[in-house]
N, C-alpha and C positions, 0 to 999 in steps of 0.2 A: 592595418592589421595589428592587430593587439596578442601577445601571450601571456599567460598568465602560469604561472608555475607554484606547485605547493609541492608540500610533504617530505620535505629536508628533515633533518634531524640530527640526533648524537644516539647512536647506537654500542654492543658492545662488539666484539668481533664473533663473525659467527651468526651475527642479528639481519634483520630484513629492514629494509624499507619498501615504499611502493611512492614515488614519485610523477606526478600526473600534470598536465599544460593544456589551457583551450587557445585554441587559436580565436578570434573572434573581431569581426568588421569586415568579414567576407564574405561572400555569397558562393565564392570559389575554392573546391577542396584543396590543401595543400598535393603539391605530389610528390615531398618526402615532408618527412618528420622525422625528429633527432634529436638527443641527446648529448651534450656536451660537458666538458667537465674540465676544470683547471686550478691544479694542486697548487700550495703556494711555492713560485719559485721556478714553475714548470710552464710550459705554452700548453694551450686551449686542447684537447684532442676531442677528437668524434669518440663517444662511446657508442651509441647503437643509431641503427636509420633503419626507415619502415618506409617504402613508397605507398603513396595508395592504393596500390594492388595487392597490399602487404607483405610483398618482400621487405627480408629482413636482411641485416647485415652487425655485424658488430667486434670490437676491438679484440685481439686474442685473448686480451687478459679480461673480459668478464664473461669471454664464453664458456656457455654451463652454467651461470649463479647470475648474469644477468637477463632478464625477459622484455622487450620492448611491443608494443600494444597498437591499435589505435580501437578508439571508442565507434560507438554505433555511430555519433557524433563524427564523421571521419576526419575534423580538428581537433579532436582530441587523442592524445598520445601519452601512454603510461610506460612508468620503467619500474618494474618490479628487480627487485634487487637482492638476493640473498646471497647467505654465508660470505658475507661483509668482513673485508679486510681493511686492518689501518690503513694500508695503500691505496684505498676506495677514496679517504677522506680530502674532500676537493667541492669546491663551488661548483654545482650544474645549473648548468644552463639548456632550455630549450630552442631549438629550431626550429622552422621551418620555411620551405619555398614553394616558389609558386613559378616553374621557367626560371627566368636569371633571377627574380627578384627572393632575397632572404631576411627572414625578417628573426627578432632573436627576443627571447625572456628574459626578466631580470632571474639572477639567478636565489637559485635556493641551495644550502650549505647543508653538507650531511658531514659529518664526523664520527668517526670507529674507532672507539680509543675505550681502554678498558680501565 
């Protein structure tokens, strides 16, 4: 299983992004999908998870301005992201599992800095 992660960026604060990942070399739906994100200097934290049944779950601090998805595609998983703070600026990275097995994207960089 493969991820593939886009839509990183340098935003200003205040700004959106929308950050999307396929999973793909599976025949099998993930049953979570996730978001992850690791500031420099700081450890890895879970920002949001979607199971396949689309529960959601997400960190206190982007609840409200962060949105997490999964596509019609149910490997595919988006994080829409607004009213962006410098504090947002951090490598994310995608997740996902399948049972014990987790597999991970390379990451995409978004920065908020004005």
């Amino acid at each position: 299983v493969q991820l593939q992660a886009s839509g990183g960026g340098s935003v200003q604060p205040g700004g959106s992004l929308r950050l999307s990942c396929v999973a793909s070399g599976s025949v099998f739906i993930m049953n979570y999908m996730a978001w992850y994100r690791q500031a420099p200097g700081k450890q890895r934290e879970q920002v949001a998870v979607i199971s396949s049944g689309g529960n959601t779950n997400y960190a206190s601090s982007v609840v409200g301005r962060f949105t997490i998805s999964r596509g019609n595609s149910k490997n595919t998983v988006y994080l829409n992201m607004n009213n962006l703070k410098p504090e947002d600026t951090a490598v994310f990275y995608c997740n996902a599992a399948r049972f014990d097995i987790a597999y991970w994207g390379q990451g995409t960089q978004v920065t908020v800095s004005s």
